[in-house]
Legacy VTK file of the C-alpha trace (Angstrom):
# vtk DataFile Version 3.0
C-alpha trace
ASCII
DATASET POLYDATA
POINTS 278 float
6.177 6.426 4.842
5.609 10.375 4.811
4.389 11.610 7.634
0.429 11.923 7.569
-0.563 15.502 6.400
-3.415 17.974 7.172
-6.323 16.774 5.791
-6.814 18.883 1.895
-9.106 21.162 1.995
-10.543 23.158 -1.233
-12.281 26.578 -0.086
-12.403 28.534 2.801
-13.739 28.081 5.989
-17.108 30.129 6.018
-19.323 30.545 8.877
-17.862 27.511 10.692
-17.844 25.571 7.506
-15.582 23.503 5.286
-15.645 21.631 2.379
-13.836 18.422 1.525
-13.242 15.976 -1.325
-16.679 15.221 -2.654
-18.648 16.483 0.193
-20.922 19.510 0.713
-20.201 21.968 3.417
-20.911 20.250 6.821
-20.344 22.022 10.096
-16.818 21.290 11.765
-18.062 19.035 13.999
-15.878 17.199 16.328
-15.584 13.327 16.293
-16.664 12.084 19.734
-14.464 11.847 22.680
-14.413 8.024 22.344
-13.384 7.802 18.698
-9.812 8.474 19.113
-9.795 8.596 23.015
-11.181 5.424 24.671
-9.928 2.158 24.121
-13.274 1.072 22.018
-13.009 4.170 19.570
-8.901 2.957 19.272
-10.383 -0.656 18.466
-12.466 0.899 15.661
-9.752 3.072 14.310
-7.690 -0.100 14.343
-10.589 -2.738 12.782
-11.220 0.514 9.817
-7.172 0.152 9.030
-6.953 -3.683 9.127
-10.087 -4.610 8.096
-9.789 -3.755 4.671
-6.539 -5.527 4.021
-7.683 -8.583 5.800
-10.325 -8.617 2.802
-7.999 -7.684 0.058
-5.573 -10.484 1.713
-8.301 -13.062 1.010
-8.782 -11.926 -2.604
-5.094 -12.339 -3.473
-4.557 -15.617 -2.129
-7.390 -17.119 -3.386
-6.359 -15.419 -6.977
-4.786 -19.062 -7.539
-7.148 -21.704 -8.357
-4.761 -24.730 -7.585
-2.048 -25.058 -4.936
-3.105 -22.011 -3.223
-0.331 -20.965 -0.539
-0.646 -21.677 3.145
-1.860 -19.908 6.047
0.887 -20.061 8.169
3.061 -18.177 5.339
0.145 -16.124 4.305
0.314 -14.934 8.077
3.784 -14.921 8.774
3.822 -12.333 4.997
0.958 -9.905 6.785
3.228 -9.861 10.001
6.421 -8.942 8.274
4.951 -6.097 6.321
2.573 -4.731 9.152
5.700 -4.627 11.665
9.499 -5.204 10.436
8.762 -3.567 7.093
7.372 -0.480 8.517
10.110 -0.367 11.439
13.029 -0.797 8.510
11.305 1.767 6.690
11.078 4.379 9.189
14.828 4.120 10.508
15.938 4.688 6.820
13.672 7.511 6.003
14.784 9.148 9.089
18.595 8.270 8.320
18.087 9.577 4.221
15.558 12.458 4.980
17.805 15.186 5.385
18.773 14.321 1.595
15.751 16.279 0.829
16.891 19.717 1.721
18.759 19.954 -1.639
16.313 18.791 -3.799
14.304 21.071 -6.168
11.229 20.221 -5.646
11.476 20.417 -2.122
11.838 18.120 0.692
8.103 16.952 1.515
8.338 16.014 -2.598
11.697 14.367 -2.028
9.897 12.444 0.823
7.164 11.341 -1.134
7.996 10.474 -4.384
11.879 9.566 -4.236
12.425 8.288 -0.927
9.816 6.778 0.479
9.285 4.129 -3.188
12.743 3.126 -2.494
12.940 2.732 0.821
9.558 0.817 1.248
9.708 -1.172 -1.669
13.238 -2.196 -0.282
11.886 -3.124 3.347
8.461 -4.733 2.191
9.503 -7.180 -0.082
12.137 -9.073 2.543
9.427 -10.313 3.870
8.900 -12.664 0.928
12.577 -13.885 1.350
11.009 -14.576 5.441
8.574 -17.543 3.600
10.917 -18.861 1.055
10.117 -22.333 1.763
6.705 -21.652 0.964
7.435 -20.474 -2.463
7.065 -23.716 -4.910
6.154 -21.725 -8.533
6.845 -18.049 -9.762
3.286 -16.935 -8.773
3.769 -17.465 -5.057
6.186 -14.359 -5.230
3.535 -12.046 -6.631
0.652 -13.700 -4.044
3.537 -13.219 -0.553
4.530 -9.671 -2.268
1.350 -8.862 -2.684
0.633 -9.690 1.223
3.805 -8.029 2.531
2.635 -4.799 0.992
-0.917 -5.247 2.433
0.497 -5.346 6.226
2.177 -2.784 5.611
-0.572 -0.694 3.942
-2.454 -2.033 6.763
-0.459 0.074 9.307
0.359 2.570 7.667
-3.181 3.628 7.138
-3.565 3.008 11.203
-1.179 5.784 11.302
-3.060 8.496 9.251
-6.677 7.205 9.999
-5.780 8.469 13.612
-4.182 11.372 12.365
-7.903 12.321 10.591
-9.172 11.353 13.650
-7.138 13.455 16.382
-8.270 16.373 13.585
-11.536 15.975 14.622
-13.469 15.817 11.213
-15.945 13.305 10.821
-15.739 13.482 6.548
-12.147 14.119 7.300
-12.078 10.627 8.464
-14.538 9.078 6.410
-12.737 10.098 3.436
-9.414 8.645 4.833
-10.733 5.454 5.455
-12.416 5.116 1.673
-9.719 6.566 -0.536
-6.662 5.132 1.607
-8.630 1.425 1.716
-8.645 1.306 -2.041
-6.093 3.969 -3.589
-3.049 2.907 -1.274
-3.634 -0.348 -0.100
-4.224 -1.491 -3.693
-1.128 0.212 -4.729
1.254 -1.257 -1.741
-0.005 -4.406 -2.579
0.775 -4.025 -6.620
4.277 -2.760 -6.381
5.538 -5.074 -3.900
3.745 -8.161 -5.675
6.436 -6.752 -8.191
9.618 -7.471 -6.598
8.360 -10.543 -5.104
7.923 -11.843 -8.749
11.518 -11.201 -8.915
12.343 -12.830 -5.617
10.265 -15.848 -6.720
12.469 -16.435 -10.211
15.742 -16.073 -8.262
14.818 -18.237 -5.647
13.620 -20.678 -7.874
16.357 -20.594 -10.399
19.118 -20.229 -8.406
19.797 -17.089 -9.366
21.929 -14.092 -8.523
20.230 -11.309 -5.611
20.771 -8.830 -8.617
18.507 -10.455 -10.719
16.091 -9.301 -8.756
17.253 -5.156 -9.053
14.916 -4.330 -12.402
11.996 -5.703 -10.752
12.602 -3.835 -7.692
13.140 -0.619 -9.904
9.865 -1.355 -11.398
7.919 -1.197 -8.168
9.515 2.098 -6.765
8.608 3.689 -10.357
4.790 2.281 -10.291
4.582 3.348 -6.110
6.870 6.939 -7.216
4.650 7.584 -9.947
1.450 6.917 -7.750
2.911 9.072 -4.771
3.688 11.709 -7.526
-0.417 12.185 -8.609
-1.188 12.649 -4.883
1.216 14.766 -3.964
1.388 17.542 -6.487
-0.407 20.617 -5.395
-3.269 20.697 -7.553
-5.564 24.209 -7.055
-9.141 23.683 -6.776
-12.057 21.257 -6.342
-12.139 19.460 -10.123
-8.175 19.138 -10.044
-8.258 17.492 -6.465
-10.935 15.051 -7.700
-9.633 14.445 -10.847
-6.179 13.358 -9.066
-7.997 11.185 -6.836
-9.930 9.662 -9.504
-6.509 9.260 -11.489
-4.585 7.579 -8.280
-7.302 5.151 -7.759
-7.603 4.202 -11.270
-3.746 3.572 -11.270
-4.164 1.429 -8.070
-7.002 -0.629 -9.745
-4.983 -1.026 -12.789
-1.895 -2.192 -11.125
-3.362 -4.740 -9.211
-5.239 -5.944 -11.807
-1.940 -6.811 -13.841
-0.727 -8.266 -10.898
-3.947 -11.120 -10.224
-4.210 -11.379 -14.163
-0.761 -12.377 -14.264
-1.395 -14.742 -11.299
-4.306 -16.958 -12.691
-2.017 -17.040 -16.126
1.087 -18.389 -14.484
-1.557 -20.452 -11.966
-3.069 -21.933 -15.502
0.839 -22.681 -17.075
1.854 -24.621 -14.268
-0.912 -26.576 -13.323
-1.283 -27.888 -17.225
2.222 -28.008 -17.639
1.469 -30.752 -14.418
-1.076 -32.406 -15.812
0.761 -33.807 -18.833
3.558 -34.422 -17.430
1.379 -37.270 -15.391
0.140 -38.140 -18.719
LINES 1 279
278 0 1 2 3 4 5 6 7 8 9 10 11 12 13 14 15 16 17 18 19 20 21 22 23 24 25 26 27 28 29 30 31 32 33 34 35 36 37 38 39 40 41 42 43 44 45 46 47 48 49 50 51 52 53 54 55 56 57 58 59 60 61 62 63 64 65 66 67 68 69 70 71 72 73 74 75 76 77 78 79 80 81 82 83 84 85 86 87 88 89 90 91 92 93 94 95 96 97 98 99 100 101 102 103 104 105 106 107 108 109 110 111 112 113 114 115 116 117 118 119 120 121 122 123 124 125 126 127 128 129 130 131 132 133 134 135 136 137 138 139 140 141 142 143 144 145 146 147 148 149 150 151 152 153 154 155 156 157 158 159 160 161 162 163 164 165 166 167 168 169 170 171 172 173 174 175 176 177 178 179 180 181 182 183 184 185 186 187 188 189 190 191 192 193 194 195 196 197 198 199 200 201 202 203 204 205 206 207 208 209 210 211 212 213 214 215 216 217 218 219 220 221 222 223 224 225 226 227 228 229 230 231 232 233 234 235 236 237 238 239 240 241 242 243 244 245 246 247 248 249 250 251 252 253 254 255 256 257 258 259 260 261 262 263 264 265 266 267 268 269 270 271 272 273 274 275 276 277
């Protein structure tokens, strides 16, 4: 989880102006005392970062037509990734960091697109290992993955909705709540539904932990590749919206495999039932 940055700006500042991603110049008003101050505005902050994945939880699960997975586990998925996954995650970014210094790119890069995909993909997807009982067919790793990666989306957008906040941009903050609630929850969701898929076959075929390592490397490289199109400095107003656009088609994409591959394994088990009553 890099640290939140300053809000991207394209332009200068003119006459107490600025522009931002898709907006025309506004004046640089502040956002009201009780937005990020009183313990309302800090409700609102929190019900714009949890809101959203509360939704997006509802879509996944309900992705499967039959045998659709509990609440408790559903819950107890969230949980892991909105707490325990981002807590892991944090004390190993801050214990591999420093690896950064060397690398070319430079260390904010390093942060982004190298450690942060294999640290979080490594802490999120535990969490489906947390519900194993629940899991009864491959699918249910994809759905729990899925949900671990939307808790922790779920915080970590708390974390840089307040940062846009404590900026004091209004569009600042708008913009943070719209492009973070579909670009990177989408994407947490995706990637981890990934190695969960991976968790699911080992757990249900007895097989070795390392089974699970290529699909694990397959998330970090989809949530790398993803942190890579946002990160990379691009000069002026078309390239900053035309990496946006591209990030948030790669999130809708992603998760779109992921649900598509849900109803299809949903479908194969659920006939694969019925004749064997037959």
């Amino acid at each position: 989880m890099p640290a939140p940055v300053k809000q991207h700006r394209v332009g200068k500042p003119d006459g107490g102006q600025r522009r931002t991603y898709g907006t025309k110049p506004i004046k640089s008003a502040a956002i009201p005392y009780s937005m990020h101050d009183s313990i309302y505005g800090k409700a609102l902050l929190a019900l714009a970062a949890f809101i959203p994945a509360i939704i997006y939880v509802v879509w996944i699960r309900n992705t499967e037509r039959y045998q659709r997975e509990p609440w408790g586990a559903i819950f107890a998925a969230f949980i892991w990734g909105a707490t325990i996954a981002v807590g892991i995650s944090i004390v190993l970014e801050l214990l591999f960091g420093p690896l950064g210094r060397g690398f070319p790119l430079g260390a904010s890069l390093w942060a982004a697109v190298v450690l942060a995909p294999f640290v979080e993909e490594f802490a999120k997807p535990l969490g489906v290992t947390y519900v194993r009982k629940a899991i009864r067919e491959p699918e249910d790793g994809l759905v729990y993955g899925a949900i671990c990666g939307l808790g922790f989306a779920a915080t970590e957008n708390l974390i840089y909705i307040w940062s846009a906040a404590s900026a004091g941009s209004v569009a600042s903050l708008v913009f943070t709540i719209l492009v973070r609630s579909v670009a990177s929850m989408l994407l947490h969701a995706s990637a981890t539904a990934i190695t969960g898929y991976g968790i699911s076959l080992m757990i249900l075929g007895k097989k070795e932990p390392l089974s699970v390592l290529p699909f694990y490397l397959a998330a970090v490289l989809i949530h790398g590749a993803f942190n890579f199109i946002v990160s990379v400095p691009i000069f002026g107003l078309f390239g900053s919206l035309a990496s946006l656009a591209l990030a948030i088609a790669f999130s809708l994409g992603t998760i779109r495999y992921v649900r598509t591959k849900i109803m299809k394994l949903d479908a194969r088990e659920f006939w694969q039932e019925v004749v064997w009553w037959k």
